[in-house]
Structure formats: C-alpha cells, structure tokens
C-alpha positions as CSV (number, residue, x, y, z in Angstrom):
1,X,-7.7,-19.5,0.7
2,X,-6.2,-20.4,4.3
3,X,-5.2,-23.7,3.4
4,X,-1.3,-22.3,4.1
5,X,-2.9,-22.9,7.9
6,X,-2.4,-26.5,7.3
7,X,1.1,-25.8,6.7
8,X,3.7,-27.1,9.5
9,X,5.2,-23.8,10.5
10,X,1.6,-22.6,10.8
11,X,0.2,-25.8,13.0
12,X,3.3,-25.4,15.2
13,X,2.6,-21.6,15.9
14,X,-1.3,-22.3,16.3
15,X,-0.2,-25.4,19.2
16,X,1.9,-22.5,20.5
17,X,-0.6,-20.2,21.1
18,X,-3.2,-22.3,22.4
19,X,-0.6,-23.5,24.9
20,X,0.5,-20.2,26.1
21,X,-3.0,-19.0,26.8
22,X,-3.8,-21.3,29.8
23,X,-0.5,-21.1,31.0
24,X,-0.8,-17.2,31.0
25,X,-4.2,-17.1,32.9
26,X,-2.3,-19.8,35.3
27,X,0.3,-17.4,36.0
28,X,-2.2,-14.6,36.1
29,X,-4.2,-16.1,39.2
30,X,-0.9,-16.9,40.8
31,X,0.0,-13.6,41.4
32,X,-3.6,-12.8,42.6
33,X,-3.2,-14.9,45.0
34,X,0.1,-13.8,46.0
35,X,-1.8,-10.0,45.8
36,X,-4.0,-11.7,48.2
37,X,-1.9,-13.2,50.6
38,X,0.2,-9.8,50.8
39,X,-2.8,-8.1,51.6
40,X,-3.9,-10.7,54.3
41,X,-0.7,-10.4,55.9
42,X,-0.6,-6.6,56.4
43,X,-3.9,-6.8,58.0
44,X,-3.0,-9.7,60.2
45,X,0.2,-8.0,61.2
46,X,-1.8,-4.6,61.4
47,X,-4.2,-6.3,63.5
48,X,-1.4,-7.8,65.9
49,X,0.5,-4.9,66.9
50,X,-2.8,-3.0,68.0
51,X,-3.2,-5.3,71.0
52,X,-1.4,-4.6,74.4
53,X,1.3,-6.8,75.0
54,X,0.8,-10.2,77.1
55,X,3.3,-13.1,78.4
56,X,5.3,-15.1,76.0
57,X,3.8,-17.6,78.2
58,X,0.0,-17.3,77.0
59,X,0.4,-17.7,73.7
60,X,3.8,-19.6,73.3
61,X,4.5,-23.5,74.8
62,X,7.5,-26.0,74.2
63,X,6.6,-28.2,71.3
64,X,3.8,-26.1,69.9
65,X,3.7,-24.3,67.0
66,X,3.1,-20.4,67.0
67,X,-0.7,-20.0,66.2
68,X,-0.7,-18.1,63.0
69,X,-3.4,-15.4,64.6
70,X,-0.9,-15.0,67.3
71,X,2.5,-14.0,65.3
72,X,3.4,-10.7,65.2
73,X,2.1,-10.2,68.2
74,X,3.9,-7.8,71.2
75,X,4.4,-10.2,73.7
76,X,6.8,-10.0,77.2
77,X,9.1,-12.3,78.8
78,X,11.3,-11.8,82.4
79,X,14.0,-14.1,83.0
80,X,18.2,-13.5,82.3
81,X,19.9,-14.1,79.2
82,X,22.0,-17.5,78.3
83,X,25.3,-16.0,76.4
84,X,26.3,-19.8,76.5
85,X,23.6,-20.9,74.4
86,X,24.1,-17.5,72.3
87,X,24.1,-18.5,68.5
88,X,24.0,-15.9,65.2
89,X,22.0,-16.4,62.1
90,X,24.1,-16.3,59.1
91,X,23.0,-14.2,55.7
92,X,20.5,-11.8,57.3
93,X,20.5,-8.5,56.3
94,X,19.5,-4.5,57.8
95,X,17.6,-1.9,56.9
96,X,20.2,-0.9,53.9
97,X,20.6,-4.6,52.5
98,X,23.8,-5.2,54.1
99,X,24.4,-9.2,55.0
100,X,25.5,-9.8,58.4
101,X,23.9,-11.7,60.9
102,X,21.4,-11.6,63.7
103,X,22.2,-12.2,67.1
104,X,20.0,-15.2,69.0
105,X,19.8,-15.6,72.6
106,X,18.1,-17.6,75.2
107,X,16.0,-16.0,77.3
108,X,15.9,-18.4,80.6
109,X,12.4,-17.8,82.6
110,X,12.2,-18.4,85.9
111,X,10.2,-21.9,85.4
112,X,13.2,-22.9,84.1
113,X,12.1,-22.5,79.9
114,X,13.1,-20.6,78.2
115,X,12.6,-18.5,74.7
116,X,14.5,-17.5,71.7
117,X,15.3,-13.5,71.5
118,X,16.4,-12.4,68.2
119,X,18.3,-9.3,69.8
120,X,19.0,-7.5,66.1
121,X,21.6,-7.6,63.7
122,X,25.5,-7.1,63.3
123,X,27.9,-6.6,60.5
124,X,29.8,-10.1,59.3
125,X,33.3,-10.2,58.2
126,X,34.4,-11.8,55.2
127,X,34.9,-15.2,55.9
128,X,32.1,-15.9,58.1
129,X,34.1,-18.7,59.7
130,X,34.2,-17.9,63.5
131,X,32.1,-17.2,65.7
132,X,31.9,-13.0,66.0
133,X,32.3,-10.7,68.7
134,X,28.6,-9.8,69.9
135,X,27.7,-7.1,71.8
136,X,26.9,-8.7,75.7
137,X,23.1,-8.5,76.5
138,X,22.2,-7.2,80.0
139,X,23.3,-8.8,83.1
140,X,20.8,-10.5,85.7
141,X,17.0,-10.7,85.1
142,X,15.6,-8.4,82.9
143,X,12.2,-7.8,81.4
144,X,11.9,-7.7,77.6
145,X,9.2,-7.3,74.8
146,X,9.4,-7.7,71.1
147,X,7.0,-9.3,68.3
148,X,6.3,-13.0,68.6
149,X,7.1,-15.3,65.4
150,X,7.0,-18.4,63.8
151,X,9.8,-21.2,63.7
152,X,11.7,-20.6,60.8
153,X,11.8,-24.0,58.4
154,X,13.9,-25.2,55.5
155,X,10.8,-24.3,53.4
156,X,10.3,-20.8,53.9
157,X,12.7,-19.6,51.6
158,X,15.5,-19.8,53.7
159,X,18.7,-22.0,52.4
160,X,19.2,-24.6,55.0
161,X,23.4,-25.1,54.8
162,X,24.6,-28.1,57.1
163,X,28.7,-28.5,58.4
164,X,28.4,-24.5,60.0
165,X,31.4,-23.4,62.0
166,X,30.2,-23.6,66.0
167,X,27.4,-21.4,67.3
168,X,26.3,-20.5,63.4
169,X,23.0,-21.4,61.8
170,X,20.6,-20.5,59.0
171,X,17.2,-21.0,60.2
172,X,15.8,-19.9,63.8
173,X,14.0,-22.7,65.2
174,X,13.1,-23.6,68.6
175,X,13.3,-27.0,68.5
176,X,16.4,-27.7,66.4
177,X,17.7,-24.9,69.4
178,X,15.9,-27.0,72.0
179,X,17.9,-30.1,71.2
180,X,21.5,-28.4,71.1
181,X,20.4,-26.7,74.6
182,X,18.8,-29.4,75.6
183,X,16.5,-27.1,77.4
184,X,12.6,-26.6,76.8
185,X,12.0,-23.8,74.3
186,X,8.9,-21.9,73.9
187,X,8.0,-22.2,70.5
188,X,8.6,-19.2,68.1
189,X,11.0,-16.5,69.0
190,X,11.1,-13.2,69.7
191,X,12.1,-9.9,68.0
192,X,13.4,-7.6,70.3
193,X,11.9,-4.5,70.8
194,X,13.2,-3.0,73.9
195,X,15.4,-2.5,75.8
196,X,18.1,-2.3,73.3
197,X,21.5,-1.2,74.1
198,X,22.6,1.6,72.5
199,X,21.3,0.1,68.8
200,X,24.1,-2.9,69.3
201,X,23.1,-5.1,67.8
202,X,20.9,-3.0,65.3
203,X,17.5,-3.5,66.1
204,X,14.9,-5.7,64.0
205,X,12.9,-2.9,62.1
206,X,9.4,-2.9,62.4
207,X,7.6,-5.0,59.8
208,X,6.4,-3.2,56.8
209,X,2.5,-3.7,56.5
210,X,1.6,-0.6,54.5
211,X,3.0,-2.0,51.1
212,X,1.2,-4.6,48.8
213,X,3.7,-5.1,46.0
214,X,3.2,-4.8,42.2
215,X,1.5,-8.6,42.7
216,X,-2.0,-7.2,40.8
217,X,-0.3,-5.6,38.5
218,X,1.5,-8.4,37.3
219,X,-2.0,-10.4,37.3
220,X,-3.3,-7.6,35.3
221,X,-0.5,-7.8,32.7
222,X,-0.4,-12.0,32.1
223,X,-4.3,-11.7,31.4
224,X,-3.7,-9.2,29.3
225,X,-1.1,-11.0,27.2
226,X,-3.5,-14.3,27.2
227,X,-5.8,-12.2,25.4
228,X,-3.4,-10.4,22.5
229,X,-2.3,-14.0,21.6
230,X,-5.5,-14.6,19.5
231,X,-5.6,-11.2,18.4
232,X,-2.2,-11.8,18.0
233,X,-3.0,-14.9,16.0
234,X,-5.7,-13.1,13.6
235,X,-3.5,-10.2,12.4
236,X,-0.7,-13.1,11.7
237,X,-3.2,-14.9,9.7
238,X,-4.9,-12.2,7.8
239,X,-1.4,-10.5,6.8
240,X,-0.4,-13.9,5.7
241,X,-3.5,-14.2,3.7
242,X,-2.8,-10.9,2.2
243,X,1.0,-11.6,1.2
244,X,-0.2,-14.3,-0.6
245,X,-2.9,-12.8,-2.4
246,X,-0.6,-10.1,-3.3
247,X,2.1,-12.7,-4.5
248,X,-0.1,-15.2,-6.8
249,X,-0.5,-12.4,-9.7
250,X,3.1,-12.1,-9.9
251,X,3.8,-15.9,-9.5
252,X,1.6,-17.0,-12.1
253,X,3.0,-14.4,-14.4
254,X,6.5,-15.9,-14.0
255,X,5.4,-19.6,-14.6
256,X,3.5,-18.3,-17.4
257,X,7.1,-17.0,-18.5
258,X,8.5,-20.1,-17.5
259,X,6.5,-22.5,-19.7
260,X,8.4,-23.8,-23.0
261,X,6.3,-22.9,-26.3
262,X,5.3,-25.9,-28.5
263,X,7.0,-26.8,-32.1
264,X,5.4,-24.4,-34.6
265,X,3.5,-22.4,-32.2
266,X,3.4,-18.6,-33.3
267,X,4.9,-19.5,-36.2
268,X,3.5,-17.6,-39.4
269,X,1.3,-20.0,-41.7
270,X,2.3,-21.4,-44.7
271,X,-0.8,-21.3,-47.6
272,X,0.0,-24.8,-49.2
273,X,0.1,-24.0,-53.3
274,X,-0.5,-26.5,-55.4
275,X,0.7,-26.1,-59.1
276,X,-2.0,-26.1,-61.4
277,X,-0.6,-28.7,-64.2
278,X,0.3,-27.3,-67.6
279,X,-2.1,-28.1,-70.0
C-alpha cells in the first residue's frame, strides 16, 4: 500500500524534510536570540542615558576597552580641538539614509590625551577622493558632552577598505587613531551632543531604544514552518496513496485489454460427428 515510499523521488523528498526541520528550529532560535539581544540593548542604552553625565576620564583610559555597561553613556570632556589630526568616516549615513560621512576630531585634554569626538555628519560628493571641506569646530578650550562608545572593529559589520585617500577611514578606532597621531587616546569615542554649531555637521541622532524589530516574529514564523513540513509530508503521502488507489482500477482494465487471447479461445465448438457406417 505505501511501498511507492520506497521509491527514489519519495526517499529524496522524505531526506528533504527531515533535513529542513532542524535547520528551521536552528534558524528559529537564531532570531530569538537576536530578539533577545535587541531587547538587552534598549534597556542597556535606556539605562545609560538616565545617569548624569561624568568625565570621559572615569570611565575611559588609553589602551582599554570601553566597558560594555559603560557605552552609551553621557560623559564630558574639556580640552581644544586638533583640526590637524581631523579625519572623516567614509559611507555613514543621516537621519534620511543619505551616505556621507562623519566628521572625527581629537579632543586634546589638558593632561595631554586626548579622545575621539564624532562631531556629526556631512554630505559627500561623488568621488569621495579628497579630503572634504568640514565645517571648523570651536576655537580654544571648550567643554563638550556626547554618548560614550565602543571602538569600532573590522567585525562589527563595518567593511574595512585599505589604500584610502589621506585623512579618510572606515572604522573609528582609538588605537588605529592613536598610532597615526601618535598621541594617547582614550578608548572609545564620543558622539557629540552639544554644543553643536548651527547643526554643521548634522548632529548624531539620538539612538533608537524604543524599537525591537520583527526578530520574534521571524522566530515565530521558522517554527512554524518546521512544523507544516510533516503535515506537509502526510497530506503528500495520503494524496499519493489515493491517486494510486484511484489509478489501479483503470490500469488493470487496460492490461486486461492489453493481453493477446490464446489460439481457439472463444471460438464456437465444433461437436465432432462421426458417420455411422452403412450397413
């Protein structure tokens, strides 16, 4: 009755399906976790701008990594701006989506340190080949605040492109920065807050920590489809089952058609007479 399962097309579909389930709950939990993650990061971040802001100083040193529970945290910094060391982040975008880049600054303390300030974004023009014209930060010693984050890496998602024109990079890191100033950078970097000139360069907006995605959804919808594949499965197999079922009556009919008769059969039968002999 289901031998037909034994068939190849039918092993081949079966291996299909018990392959796809796994790989469906896999991807499933994956996007949990992603849900997860979102939803630790808005309340880290929500948690960070709630307290007052403190001195780059106390949470930031050269050589150390950003503490994860400290990024996103309003921090302050006094000291005057380096337009020398002044570099611009290619491929960032605003609020609307529109590349550009982001203007990066040293901020030199008066110890001598100093610390990245991401002062906001500008527009690019097409080639990207030159250094742009940037709006000029304040003159003399200024005190600044803006949210405190991590070094950015090559494996955060951002495409790492060596042989840049001068003054251009990809990734905002402290201690690739540290080398080409060859000055001690506080780790991390700053996104500006205030004071901003005028909105030039456009200002960093303020991180979104409201929003958690369509992650569950998505985790919802791969463990649902893990579980129509053996449903799936069944109503192949019984409909299968049925077709043939349906088909034999006919099929045995036409090799019934099919089959040659045998010499004499349904022939009429002769009565063999025999002649009685004169007498």
């Amino acid at each position: 009755m289901y031998r037909f399962l034994l068939t190849r097309q039918w092993v081949i579909l079966t291996l299909v399906g018990l392959a796809l389930i796994p790989a469906m709950i896999k991807l499933g939990f994956w996007q949990l976790h992603r849900h997860e993650d979102r939803v630790a990061r808005n309340n880290q971040i929500g948690r960070s701008l709630t307290h007052a802001p403190v001195p780059v100083t106390e949470l930031a040193a050269p050589g150390r990594a950003v503490p994860h529970d400290s990024v996103w945290r309003r921090v302050t910094a006094t000291g005057t701006y380096d337009t020398k060391g002044e570099v611009v982040a290619r491929y960032r975008t605003d609020a609307s989506g529109k590349s550009g880049y982001m203007v990066i600054t040293p901020l030199v303390l008066d110890d001598g340190r100093a610390v990245l300030v991401n002062r906001g974004w500008i527009p690019a023009d097409a080639g990207q080949r030159e250094f742009p014209p940037v709006p000029a930060p304040p003159a003399g010693k200024v005190t600044v605040t803006g949210r405190l984050r991590a070094d950015e890496t090559a494996g955060s998602g951002i495409k790492d492109t060596k042989g840049l024109p001068p003054r251009m990079i990809m990734i905002i890191n402290s201690e690739r920065q540290a080398e080409a100033l060859h000055r001690p950078l506080l780790g991390g970097y700053l996104e500006l807050i205030s004071p901003t000139a005028d909105g030039r360069p456009q200002p960093v907006p303020d991180p979104d920590h409201s929003s958690i995605g369509n992650h569950m959804a998505y985790a919802v919808q791969w463990w649902l489809f893990s579980a129509f594949v053996p449903v799936g499965w069944v109503i192949l197999v019984r409909r299968e089952r049925r077709d043939r079922a349906d088909a034999a009556p006919a099929s045995a009919a036409e090799e019934t058609a099919a089959t040659p008769e045998e010499p004499g059969a349904g022939a009429p039968t002769e009565v063999a007479r025999t002649a009685a002999p004169s007498e």
